[in-house]
N, C-alpha and C positions, 0 to 999 in steps of 0.2 A: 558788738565790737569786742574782739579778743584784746585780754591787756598780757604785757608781757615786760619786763622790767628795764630787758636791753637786749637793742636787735644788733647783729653785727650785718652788714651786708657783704655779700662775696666769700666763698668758701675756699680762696687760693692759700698758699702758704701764710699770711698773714694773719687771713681773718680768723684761721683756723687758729691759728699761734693766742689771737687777742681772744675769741670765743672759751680755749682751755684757761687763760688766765684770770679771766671775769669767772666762772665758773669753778674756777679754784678758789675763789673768795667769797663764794656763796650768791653770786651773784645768779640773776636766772634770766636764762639767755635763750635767745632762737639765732639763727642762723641763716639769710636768704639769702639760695644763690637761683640766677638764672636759668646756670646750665644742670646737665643733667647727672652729674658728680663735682667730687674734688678737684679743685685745682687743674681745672683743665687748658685755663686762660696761661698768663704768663708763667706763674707758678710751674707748668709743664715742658714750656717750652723756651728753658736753659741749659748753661753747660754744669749745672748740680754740681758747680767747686763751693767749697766753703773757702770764703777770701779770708786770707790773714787782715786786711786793714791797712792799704800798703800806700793805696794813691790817692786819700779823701784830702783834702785839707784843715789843719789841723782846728779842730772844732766845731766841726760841722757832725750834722745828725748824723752821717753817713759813718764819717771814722767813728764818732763816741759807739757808736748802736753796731758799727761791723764788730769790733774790736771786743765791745762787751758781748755780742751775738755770736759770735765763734767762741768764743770759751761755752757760754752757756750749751751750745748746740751740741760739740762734745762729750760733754760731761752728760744731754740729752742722750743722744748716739748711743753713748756706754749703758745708762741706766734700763732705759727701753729696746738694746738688742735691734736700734734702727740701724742697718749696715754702710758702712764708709771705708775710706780709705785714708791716712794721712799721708799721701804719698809727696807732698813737696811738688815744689815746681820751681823753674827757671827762668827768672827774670833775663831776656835777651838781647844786648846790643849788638846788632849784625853788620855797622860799622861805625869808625872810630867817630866820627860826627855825632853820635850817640850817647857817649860817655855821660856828660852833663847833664842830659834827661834820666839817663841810668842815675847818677848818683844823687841826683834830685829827689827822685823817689825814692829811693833809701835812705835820705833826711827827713821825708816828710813820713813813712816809714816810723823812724826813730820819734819823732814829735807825738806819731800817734799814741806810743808806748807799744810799736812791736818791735822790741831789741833785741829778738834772735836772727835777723838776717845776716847771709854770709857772704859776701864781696867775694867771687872766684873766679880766678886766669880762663882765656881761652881754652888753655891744656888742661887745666881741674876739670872744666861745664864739659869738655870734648870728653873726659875718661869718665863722669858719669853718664855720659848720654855717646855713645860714637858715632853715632850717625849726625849729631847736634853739629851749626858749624854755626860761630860768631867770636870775637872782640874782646868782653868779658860779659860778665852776667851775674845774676844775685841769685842765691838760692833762698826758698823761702819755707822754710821749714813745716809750717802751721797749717799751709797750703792743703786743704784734704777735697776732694770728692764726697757725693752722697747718694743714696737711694733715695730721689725726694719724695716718690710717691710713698714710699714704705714710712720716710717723716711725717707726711702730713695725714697715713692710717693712723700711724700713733696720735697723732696730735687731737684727731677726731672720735679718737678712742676715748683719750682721756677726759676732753670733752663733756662729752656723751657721758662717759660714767662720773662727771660733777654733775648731770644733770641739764645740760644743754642739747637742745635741738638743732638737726643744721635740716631743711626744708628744701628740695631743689624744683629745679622747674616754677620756680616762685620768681620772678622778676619784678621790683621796685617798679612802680609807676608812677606814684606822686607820693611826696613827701610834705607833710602842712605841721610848722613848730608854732601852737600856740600854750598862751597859760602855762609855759614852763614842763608842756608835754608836746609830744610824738605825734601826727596820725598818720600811718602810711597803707599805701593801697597798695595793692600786689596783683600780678597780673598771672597770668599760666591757667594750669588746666584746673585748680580749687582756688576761685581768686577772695581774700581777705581783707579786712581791716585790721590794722593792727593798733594801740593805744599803746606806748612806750614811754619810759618814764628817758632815757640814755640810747643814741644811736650810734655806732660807729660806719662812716663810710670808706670801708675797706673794700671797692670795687676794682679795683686796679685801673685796668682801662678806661674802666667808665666811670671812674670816679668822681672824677668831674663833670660829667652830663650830672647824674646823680643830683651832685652839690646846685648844679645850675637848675635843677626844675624844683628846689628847697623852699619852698614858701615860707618868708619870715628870716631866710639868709641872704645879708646882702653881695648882692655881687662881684661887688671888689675883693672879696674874700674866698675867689675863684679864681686861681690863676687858670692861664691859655694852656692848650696839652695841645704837644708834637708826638705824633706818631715814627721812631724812628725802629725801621725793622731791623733785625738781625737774620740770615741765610745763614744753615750749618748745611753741611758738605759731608760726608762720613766718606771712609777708605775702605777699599776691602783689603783683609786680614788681618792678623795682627802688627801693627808699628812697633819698631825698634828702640821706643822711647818709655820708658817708667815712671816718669814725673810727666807733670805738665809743663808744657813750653810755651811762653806767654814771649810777641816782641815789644817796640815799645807801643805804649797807647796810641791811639789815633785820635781825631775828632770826633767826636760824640760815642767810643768805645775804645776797648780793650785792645783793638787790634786783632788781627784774624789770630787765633793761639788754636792748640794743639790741647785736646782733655782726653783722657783717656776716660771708659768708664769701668764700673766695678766690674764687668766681663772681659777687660783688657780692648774692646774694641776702641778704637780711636774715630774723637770727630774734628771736624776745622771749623771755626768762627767764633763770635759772629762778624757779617760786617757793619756796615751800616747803609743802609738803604731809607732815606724818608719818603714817608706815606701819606695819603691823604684819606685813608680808610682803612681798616681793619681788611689784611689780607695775608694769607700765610701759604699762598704757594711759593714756591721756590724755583726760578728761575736757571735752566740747567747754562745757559750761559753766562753768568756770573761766575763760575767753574774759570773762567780765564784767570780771571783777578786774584782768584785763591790761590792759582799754580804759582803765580808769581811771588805771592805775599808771604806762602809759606818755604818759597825752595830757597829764600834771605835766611831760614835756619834750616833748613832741611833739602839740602842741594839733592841728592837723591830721589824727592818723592817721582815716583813712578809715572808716566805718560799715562794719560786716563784710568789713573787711579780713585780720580773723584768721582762721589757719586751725589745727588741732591737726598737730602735729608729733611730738614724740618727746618719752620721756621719761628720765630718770636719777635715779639714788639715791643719795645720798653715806651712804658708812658713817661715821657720827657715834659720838664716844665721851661727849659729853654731849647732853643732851634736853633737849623745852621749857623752855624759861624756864632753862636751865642756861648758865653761862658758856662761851664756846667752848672746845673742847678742842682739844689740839695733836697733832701729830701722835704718835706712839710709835713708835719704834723700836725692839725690846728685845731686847741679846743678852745676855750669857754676866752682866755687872755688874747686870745688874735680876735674871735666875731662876735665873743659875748654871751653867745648863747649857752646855756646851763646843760649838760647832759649830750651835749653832740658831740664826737671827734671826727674830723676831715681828714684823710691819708691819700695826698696828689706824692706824685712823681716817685712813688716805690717801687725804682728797676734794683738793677745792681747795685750794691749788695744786698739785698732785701731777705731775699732767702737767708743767707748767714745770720742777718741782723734778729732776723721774725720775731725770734723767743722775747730780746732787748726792748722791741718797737712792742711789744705785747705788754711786755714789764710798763712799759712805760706809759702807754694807752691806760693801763688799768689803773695805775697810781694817778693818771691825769682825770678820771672821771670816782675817783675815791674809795 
């Protein structure tokens, strides 16, 4: 049996994030992911904005870990030559019934400690954006775009050069926590034992299967996972917009918004669709719902403009009509166990947070 000191499971933007910061502290680390590179799971299939930190409430893992994860990503960005944009975006209310939830979140905003937002007239958000039509709106300055694949090379880079393995084609099959150690089996095409002194379950989706075949974890210390998808729609050509235009939120997301990416091409979504299984086609008539959703800021867009794009599934740890749930982090003080961290429900903002939820993981296993 191979021993090894700390396994992270899942190679998406997270794991990658927790595997370079265990490894920056001398720790020695493998890496199993399923598939057969990086981040191909949720990690891949987002709108790559870094969130300011705008709509968490206040004190929850989400604001603390966006709010500290955006700065750090940043200042990431700059040092490693990973490419972005700060290009801002535009919080949008498309009518006056709106206002209230507009200016809600620009209180809950201010609570998080992001106090650069800017409260602008219809005629201000219509002369940065002319094609833009709503009410009033927030501009959000911090708001940037990213290359996340190019994030998460560096991330594996750095990694790698503390000394870390990341192993693909390896997928977890049983997990057994005895004696204050690890045993996990692995499955794919060289299957392993591994003896582990520290695990992290940073599987995204299946982080929770994972946690639930845990021999020696109790179950109540696994919350239920909702599959709720997101469809994105891309345009052809360039759009007439520079920022991102976000309307209000909706139930279980963001609302259909408008990202543009570092080639200026523009996408739309996501929305929300719940699932009962891992599925990422996209649905060319769901295309209705978007015309509508988006022409509340963008009266213009063009008659069959849309086209189907890509899809993603955030792992939700509440369901319809359910209040949003936060993020979970949970090591040794929530199940007891010495040397495991659990990471349910890492949708948005996760990406922004990764570096912080990294920081944190690592100070939480010593």
């Amino acid at each position: 049996m191979d021993q090894i000191e700390c396994v992270v499971i899942g190679a998406g933007v997270v794991g990658l994030a927790i595997a370079r910061a265990l490894a920056a502290r001398g720790r020695e680390v493998i890496v199993l992911e399923k598939g057969e590179a990086i981040g191909i799971g949720t990690s891949s299939r987002n709108s790559e904005v870094i969130h300011a930190g705008l709509y968490y409430p206040r004190g929850s893992l989400k604001a603390e870990l966006c709010v500290r994860g955006r700065a750090m990503l940043y200042d990431y960005c700059d040092a490693r030559g990973v490419p972005y944009s700060r290009c801002g975006k535009l919080l949008v209310a498309t009518a006056r019934n709106q206002l209230p939830q507009l200016a809600a979140i620009q209180q809950k905003a201010i609570e998080n400690g992001v106090s650069d937002l800017v409260r602008v007239s219809a005629a201000e958000a219509m002369e940065m954006e002319p094609q833009l039509q709503c009410v009033e709106a927030v501009l959000s300055p911090q708001t940037g775009i990213i290359d996340s694949h190019q994030y998460m090379l560096a991330l594996q880079g750095d990694a790698e050069r503390g000394g870390a393995t990341v192993a693909f084609h390896t997928p977890v099959t049983d997990i057994d926590a005895r004696d204050g150690v690890f045993i996990l089996e692995t499955g794919g095409d060289a299957p392993m034992r591994l003896r582990a002194a520290c695990v992290v379950n940073s599987a995204g989706l299946y982080a929770n299967a994972i946690a639930s075949k845990m021999r020696g974890l109790d179950s109540r210390h696994v919350p239920p996972l909702y599959f709720a998808k997101g469809n994105y729609f891309s345009v052809s050509g360039r759009t007439p917009f520079q920022r991102l235009i976000y309307p209000m939120p909706s139930e279980a997301g963001l609302g259909v918004h408008l990202t543009i990416d570092l080639g200026g091409q523009a996408k739309f979504g996501p929305d929300v669709e719940w699932i009962q299984k891992i599925d990422y086609g996209v649905d060319p008539q769901r295309a209705e719902s978007f015309y509508a959703a988006i022409r509340a800021y963008w009266p213009s867009l063009p008659e069959r403009a849309l086209q189907p794009a890509y899809a993603g599934i955030r792992p939700k740890l509440s369901g319809p009509g359910q209040p949003a749930a936060d993020f979970v982090i949970q090591g040794k003080a929530a199940h007891g166990m010495a040397g495991l961290v659990n990471l349910f429900g890492i949708e948005s903002p996760g990406l922004t947070a990764s570096l912080a939820i990294a920081e944190k993981v690592a100070r939480m296993l010593g």
